[in-house]
C-alpha positions as CSV (number, residue, x, y, z in Angstrom):
1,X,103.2,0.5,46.2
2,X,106.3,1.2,43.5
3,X,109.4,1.9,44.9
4,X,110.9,5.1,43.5
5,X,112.9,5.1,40.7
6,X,116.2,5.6,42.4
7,X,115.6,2.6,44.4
8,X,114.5,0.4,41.6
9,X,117.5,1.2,39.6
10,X,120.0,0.5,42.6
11,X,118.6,-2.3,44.1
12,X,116.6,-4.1,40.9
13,X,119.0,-4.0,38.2
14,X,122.0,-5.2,40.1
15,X,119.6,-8.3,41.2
16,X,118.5,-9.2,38.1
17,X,122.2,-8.8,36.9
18,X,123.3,-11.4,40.6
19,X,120.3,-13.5,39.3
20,X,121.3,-13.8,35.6
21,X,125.0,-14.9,36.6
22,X,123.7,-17.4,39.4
23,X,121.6,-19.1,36.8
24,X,124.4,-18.9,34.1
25,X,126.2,-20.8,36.5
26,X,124.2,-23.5,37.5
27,X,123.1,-24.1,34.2
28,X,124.7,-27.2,33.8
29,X,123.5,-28.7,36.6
30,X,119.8,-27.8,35.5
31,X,120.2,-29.4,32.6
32,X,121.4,-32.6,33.8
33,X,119.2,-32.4,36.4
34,X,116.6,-32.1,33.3
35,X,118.1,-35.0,31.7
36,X,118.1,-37.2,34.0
37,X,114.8,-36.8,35.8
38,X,112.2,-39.6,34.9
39,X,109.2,-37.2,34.8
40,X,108.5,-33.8,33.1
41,X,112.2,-34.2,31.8
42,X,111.4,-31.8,28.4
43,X,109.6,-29.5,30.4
44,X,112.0,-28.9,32.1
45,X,114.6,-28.4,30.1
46,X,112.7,-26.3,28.1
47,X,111.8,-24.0,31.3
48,X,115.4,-24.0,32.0
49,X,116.7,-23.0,28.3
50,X,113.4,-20.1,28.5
51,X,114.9,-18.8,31.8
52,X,118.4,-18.7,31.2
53,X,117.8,-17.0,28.0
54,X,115.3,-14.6,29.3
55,X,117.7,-13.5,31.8
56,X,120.7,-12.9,29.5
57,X,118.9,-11.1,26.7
58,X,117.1,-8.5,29.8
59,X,121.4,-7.9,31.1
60,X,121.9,-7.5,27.4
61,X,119.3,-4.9,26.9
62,X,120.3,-3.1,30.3
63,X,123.8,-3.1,29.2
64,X,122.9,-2.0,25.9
65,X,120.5,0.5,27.4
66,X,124.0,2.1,29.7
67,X,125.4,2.5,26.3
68,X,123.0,4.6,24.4
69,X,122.4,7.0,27.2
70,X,126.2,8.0,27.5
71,X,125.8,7.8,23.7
72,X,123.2,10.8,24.0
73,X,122.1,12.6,20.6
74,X,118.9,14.5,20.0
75,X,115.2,13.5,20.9
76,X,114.7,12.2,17.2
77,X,117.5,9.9,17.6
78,X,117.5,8.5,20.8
79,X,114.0,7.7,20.2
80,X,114.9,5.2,17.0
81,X,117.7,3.5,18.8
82,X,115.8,3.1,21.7
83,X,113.4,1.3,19.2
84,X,115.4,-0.3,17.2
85,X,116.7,-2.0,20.9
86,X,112.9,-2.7,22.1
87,X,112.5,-4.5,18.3
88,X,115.8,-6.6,19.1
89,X,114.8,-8.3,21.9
90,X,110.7,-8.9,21.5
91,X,112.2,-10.8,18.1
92,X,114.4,-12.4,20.1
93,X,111.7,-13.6,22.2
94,X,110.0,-14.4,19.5
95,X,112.2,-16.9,18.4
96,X,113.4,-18.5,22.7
97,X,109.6,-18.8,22.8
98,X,108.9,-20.6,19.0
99,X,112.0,-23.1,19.7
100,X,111.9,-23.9,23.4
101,X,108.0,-23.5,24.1
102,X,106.8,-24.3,20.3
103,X,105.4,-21.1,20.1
104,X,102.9,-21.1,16.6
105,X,101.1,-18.1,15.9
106,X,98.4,-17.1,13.3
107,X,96.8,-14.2,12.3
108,X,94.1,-12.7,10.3
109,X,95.6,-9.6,9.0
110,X,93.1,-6.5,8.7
111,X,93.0,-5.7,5.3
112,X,92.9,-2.2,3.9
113,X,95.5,-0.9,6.8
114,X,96.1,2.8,5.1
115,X,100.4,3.3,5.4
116,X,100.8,7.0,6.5
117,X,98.3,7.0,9.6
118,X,98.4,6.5,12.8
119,X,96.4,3.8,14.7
120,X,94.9,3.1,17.6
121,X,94.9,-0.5,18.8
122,X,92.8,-1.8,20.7
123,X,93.0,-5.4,22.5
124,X,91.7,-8.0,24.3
125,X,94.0,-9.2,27.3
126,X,94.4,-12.4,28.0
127,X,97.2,-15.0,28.4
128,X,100.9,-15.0,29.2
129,X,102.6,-12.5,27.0
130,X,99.8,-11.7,25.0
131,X,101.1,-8.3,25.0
132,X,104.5,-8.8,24.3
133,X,103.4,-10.6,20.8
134,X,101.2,-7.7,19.8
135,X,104.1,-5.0,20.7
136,X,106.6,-7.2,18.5
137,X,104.3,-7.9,16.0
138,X,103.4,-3.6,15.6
139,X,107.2,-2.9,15.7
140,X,109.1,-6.0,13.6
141,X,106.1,-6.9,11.7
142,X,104.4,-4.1,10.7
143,X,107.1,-0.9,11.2
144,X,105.2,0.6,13.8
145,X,106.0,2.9,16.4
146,X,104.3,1.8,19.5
147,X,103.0,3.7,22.3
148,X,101.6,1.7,25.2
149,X,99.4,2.0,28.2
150,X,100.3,-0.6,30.6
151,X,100.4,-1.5,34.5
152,X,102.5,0.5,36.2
153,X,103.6,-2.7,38.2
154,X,105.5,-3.5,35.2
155,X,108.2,-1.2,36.1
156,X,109.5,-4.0,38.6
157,X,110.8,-5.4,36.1
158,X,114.0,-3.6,35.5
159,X,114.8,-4.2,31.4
160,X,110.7,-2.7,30.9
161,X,111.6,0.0,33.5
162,X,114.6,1.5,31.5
163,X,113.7,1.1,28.1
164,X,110.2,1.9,27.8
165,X,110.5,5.0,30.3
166,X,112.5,6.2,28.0
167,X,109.8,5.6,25.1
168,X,106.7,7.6,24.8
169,X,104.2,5.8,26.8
170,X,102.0,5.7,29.8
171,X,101.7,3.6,33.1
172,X,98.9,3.3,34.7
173,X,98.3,2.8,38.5
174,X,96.3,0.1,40.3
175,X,93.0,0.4,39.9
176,X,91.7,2.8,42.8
177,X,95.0,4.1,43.6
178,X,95.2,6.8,41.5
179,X,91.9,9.5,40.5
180,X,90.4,7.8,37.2
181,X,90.3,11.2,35.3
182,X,94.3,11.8,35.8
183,X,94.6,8.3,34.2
184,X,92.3,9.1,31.2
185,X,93.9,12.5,30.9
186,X,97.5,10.6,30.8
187,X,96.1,8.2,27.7
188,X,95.2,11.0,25.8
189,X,98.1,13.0,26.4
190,X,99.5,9.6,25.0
191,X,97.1,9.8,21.6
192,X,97.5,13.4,21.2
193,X,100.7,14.3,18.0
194,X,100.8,10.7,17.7
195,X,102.4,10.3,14.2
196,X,101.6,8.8,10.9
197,X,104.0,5.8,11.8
198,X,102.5,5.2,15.6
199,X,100.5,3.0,17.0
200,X,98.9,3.4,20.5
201,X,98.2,0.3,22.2
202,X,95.5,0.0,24.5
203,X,94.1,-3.1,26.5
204,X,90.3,-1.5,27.4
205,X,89.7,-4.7,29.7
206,X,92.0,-2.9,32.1
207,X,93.8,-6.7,33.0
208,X,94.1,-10.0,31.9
209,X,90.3,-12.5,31.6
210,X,89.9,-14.2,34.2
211,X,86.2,-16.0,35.1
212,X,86.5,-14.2,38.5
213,X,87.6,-10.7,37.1
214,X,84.8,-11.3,34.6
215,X,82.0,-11.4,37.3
216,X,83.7,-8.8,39.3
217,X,83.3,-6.5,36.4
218,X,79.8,-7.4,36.1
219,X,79.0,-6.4,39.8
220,X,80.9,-3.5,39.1
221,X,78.7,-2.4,36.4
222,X,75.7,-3.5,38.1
223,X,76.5,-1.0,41.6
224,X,77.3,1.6,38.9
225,X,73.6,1.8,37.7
226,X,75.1,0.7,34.3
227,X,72.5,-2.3,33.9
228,X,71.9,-2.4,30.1
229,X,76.0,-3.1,30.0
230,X,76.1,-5.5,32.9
231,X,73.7,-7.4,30.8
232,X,75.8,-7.0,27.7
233,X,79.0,-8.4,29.8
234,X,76.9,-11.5,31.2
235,X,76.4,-12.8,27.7
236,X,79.9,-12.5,27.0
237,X,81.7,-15.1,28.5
238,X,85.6,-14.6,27.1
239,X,86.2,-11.1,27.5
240,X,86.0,-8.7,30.1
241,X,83.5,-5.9,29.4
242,X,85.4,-3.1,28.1
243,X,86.5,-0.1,30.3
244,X,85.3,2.8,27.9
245,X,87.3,6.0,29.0
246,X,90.6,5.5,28.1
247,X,90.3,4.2,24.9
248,X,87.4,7.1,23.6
249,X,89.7,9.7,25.1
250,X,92.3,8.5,23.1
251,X,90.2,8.5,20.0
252,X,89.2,11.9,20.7
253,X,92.7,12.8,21.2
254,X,93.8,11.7,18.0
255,X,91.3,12.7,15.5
256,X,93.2,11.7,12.3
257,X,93.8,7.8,13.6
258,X,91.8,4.7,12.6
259,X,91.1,1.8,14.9
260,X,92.6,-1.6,15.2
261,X,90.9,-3.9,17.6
262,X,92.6,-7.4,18.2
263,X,91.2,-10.8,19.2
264,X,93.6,-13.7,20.3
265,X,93.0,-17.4,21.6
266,X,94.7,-19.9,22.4
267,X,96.9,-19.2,25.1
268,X,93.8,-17.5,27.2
269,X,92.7,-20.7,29.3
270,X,96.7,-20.5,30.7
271,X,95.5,-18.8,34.0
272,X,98.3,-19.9,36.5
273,X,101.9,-21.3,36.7
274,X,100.3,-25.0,36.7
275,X,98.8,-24.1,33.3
276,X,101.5,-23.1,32.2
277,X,103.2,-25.5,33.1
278,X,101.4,-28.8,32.4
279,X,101.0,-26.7,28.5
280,X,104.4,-26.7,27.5
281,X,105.1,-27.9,25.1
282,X,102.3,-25.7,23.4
283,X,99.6,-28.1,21.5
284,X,98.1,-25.6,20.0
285,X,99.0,-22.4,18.0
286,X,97.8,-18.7,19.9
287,X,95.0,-17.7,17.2
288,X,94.7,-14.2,15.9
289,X,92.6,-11.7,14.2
290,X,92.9,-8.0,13.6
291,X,89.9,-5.6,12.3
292,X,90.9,-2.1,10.8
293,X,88.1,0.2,11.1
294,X,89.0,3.7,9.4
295,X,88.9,7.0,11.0
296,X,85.5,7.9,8.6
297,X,83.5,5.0,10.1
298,X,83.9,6.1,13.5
299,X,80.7,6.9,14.9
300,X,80.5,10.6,16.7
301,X,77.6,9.3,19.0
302,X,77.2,6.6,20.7
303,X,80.8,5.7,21.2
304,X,80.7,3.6,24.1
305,X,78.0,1.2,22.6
306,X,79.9,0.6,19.3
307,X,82.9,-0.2,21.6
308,X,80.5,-2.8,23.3
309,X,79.3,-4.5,20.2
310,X,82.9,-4.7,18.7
311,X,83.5,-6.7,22.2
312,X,80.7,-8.6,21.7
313,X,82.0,-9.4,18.2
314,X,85.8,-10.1,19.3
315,X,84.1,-12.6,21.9
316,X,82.0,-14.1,19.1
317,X,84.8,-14.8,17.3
318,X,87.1,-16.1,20.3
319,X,84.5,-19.3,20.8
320,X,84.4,-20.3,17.3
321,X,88.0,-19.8,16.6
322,X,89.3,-21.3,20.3
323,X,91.7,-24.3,19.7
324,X,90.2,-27.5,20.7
325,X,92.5,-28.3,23.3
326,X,92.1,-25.2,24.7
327,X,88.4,-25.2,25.8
């Protein structure tokens, strides 16, 4: 269960602040610890460099963070700088990951993207910091303003807890902890006045692919009565079948957005820390490709079923686009 957030701002901040100096400090020693070892040496080093990093851009962002709310102004305004703080650090990220993890990323842009409406994106999940790129990518890349739906676990994390609370977005509880109409209702509060320079992000998986999540969704389909879509998720085998309320109660919501849907690979087969680990350095660039579907091809019926075939299609295009090394 979250701790309250009194008790995440006392106690989690101040750790991650005693954290970022204690590894500041023994920096040194990590790196000729790095140097010298006989085995995994650039790994190492470059897991040392990413931490150290991390760590002092999230106590640069807090600090930042102080500064803006005794800095106060209206909604308008606290709103952009709070932005233009979120935009800093995923392009700083950006750029620790490209140099010390060799970070390559390509992307299929959707074409036809109409400036002057909103969108609603909608993503696979799957892969370390998946989201992260699509959030920077939306905000530095394309001058978006994004909303997000995301775990509400993420709120642990004491940079994510301050600055996107103060953002308009939405954090959803465990599944099963929390009524499953309150959680729609919050996503399309989310979706509804979004503006012509938003973007609301959704990931309609619901968590990140997994093979055992996968059959675990099928089951779940399956006790639901829902057989015609448990059959549809067997014969996809890279994606998680799509969890359809949230993301048509945000379409509903926002009647004058088109869609976005996003397919990624590359980084998808990293499933625990010893993937991760024996990855770096990266081999292989994280694969891309975004579809823009305008609000006028929307279908009114049937919603749920064109959300399944563009998940069939995303998974489709995930196998013949994987990375070799990657399979």
């Amino acid at each position: 269960m979250l701790p309250p957030r009194f008790v995440r701002r006392l106690v989690l901040t101040p750790l991650l602040f005693a954290i970022a100096i204690a590894a500041v400090a023994v920096s040194p020693l990590l790196l000729l610890i790095g140097v010298v070892a006989a085995r995994h040496r650039h790994r190492f080093l470059r897991v040392a460099v990413l931490t150290v990093c991390w760590l002092a851009l999230e106590c640069a962002v807090l600090t930042a963070s102080l500064g803006l709310w005794l800095a106060g102004g209206g909604p308008e305004t606290v709103r952009a700088r709070h932005y233009a703080l979120c935009g800093w650090l995923l392009a700083r990220i950006d750029a620790v990951a490209a140099r010390t993890l060799g970070l390559v990323v390509e992307i299929q842009e959707p074409l036809g993207v109409a400036p002057g409406r909103p969108v609603i994106v909608l993503s696979r999940h799957g892969g370390p910091g998946d989201s992260i790129l699509i959030v920077h990518y939306l905000l530095n890349v394309y001058a978006r303003r994004p909303r997000i739906v995301m775990k509400a676990a993420l709120q642990l994390d004491p940079t994510a807890d301050v600055l996107l609370n103060r953002l308009p977005n939405a954090f959803v509880p465990p599944n099963g902890s929390a009524p499953r109409e309150g959680i729609v209702d919050e996503i399309g509060r989310l979706a509804t006045g979004i503006g012509p320079d938003d973007a609301l992000l959704i990931f309609p998986e619901g968590g990140n692919f997994t093979p055992r999540r996968r059959v675990r969704a099928i089951r779940r389909l399956r006790r639901q009565g829902r057989r015609d879509a448990a059959e549809r998720a067997r014969n996809m085998a890279n994606v998680l079948p799509p969890r359809p309320a949230g993301s048509l109660a945000a379409i509903d919501a926002a009647p004058q957005a088109d869609v976005v849907f996003v397919a990624h690979t590359g980084v998808d087969d990293l499933m625990t820390a010893g993937d991760i680990w024996r990855s770096i350095p990266l081999d292989r660039p994280l694969r891309a490709r975004w579809w823009w579907v305008p609000r006028e091809e929307i279908p009114e019926d049937g919603r749920e079923q064109w959300l399944f075939d563009w998940w069939e299609q995303i998974d489709a295009w995930i196998a013949d686009n994987r990375p070799r090394s990657a399979v």
